[in-house]
C-alpha positions as a Markdown table, in Angstrom:
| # | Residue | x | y | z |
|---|---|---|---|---|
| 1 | Unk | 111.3 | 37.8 | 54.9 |
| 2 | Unk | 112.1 | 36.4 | 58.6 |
| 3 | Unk | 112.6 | 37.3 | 61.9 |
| 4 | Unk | 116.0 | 38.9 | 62.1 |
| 5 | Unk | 114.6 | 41.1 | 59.5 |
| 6 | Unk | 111.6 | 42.0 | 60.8 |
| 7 | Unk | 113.6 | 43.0 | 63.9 |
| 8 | Unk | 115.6 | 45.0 | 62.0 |
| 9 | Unk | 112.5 | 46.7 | 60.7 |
| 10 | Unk | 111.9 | 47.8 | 64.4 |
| 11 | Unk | 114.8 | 48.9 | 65.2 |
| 12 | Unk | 114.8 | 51.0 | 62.6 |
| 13 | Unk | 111.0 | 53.2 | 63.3 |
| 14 | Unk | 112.7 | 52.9 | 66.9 |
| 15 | Unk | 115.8 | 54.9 | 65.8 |
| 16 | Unk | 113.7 | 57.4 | 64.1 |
| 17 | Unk | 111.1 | 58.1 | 66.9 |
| 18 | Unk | 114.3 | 58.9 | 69.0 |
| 19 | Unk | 115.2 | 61.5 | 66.3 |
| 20 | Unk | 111.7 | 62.5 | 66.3 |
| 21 | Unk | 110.7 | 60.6 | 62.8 |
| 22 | Unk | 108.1 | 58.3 | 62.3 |
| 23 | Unk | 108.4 | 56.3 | 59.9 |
| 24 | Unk | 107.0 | 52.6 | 58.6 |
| 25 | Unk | 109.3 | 49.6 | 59.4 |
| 26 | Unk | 111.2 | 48.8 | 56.1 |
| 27 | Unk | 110.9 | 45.2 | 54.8 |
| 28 | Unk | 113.1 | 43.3 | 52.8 |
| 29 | Unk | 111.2 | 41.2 | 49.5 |
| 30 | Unk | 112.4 | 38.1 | 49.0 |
| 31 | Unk | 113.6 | 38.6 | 45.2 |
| 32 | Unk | 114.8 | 41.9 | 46.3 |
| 33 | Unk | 117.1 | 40.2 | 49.1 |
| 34 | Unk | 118.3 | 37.7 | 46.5 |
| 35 | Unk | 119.3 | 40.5 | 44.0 |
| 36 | Unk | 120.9 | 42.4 | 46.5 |
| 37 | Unk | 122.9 | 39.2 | 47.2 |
| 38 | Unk | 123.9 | 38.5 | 43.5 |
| 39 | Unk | 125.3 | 42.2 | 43.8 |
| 40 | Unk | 127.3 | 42.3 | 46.9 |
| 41 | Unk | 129.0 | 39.0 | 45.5 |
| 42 | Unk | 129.7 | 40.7 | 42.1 |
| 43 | Unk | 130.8 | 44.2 | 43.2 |
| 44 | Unk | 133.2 | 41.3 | 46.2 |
| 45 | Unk | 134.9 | 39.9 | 43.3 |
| 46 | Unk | 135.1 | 43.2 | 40.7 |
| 47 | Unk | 136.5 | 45.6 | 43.5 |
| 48 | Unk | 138.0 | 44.9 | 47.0 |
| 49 | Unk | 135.3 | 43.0 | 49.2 |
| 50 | Unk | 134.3 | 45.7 | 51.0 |
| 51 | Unk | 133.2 | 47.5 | 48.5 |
| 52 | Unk | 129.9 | 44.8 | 48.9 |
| 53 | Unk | 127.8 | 46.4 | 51.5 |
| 54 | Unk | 128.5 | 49.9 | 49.9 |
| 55 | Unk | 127.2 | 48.5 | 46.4 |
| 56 | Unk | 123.6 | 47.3 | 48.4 |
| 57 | Unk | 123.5 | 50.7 | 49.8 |
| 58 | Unk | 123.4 | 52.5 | 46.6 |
| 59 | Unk | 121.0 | 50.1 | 45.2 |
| 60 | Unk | 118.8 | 50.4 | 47.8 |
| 61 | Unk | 118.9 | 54.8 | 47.6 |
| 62 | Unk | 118.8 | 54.4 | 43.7 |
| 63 | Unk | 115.7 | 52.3 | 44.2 |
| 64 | Unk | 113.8 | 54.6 | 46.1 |
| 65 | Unk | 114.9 | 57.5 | 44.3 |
| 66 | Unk | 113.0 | 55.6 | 41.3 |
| 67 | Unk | 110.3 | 54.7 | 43.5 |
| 68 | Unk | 109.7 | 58.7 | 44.5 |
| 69 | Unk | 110.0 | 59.6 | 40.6 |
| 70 | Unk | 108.0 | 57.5 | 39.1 |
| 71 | Unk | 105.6 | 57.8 | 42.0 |
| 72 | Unk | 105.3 | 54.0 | 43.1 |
| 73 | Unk | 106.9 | 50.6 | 42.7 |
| 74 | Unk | 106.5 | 47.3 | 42.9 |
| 75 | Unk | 108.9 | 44.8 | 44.9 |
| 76 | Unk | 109.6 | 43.0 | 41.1 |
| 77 | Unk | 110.5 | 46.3 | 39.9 |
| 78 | Unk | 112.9 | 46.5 | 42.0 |
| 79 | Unk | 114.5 | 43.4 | 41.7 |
| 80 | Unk | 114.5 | 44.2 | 38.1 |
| 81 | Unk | 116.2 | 47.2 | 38.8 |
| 82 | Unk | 119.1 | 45.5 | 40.5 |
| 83 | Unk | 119.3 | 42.8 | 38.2 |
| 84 | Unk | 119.6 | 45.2 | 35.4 |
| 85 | Unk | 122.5 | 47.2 | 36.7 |
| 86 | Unk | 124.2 | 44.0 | 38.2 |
| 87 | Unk | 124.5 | 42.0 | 34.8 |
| 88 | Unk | 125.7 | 45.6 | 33.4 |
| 89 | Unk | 128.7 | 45.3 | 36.1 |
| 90 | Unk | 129.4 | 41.3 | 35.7 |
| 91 | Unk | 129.3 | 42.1 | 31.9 |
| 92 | Unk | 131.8 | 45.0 | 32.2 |
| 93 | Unk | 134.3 | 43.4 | 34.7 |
| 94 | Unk | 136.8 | 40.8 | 32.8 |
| 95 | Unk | 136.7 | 37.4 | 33.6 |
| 96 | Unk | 139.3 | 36.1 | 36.3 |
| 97 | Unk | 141.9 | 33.7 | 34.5 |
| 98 | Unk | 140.9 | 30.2 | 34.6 |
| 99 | Unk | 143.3 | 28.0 | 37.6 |
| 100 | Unk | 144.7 | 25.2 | 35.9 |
């Protein structure tokens, strides 16, 4: 997606070889960044801010618990995944009173 992430990719096999792990350098999809975006800004303004990071968290271990049970998917499927459950949460949370 760019450099900072790509980065981030390495750091993360690097942090895993230390612990004895190898494992391929995650990458971030561009629809799937944008969805995970859209989420962290809903769950901001339905629950304390901090809550946002949390929320992409558990998207991101939901996802590949999917991934693992139905064997393999695609980086739309996952943004479809998070899109799903996102609308659920803007759809559920009441609409913040209109400033006048």
């Amino acid at each position: 997606m760019n450099q900072f992430f790509d980065d981030l990719g390495e750091r993360w096999v690097a942090a895993a070889h230390r612990r004895a792990a190898e494992i391929e350098a995650p990458t971030l999809d561009a629809k799937v960044a944008l969805e995970l975006l859209e989420l962290a800004r809903v769950a901001a303004h339905t629950q304390e801010r901090r809550f946002a990071p949390l929320s992409c968290f558990m998207a991101g271990v939901a996802a590949e618990r999917l991934r693992v049970a139905k064997g393999s998917l695609d980086d739309a499927a996952v943004a479809a995944f998070i899109l799903e459950v996102r609308q659920e949460l803007e759809r559920d949370t009441p609409a913040a009173p209109t400033e006048r």
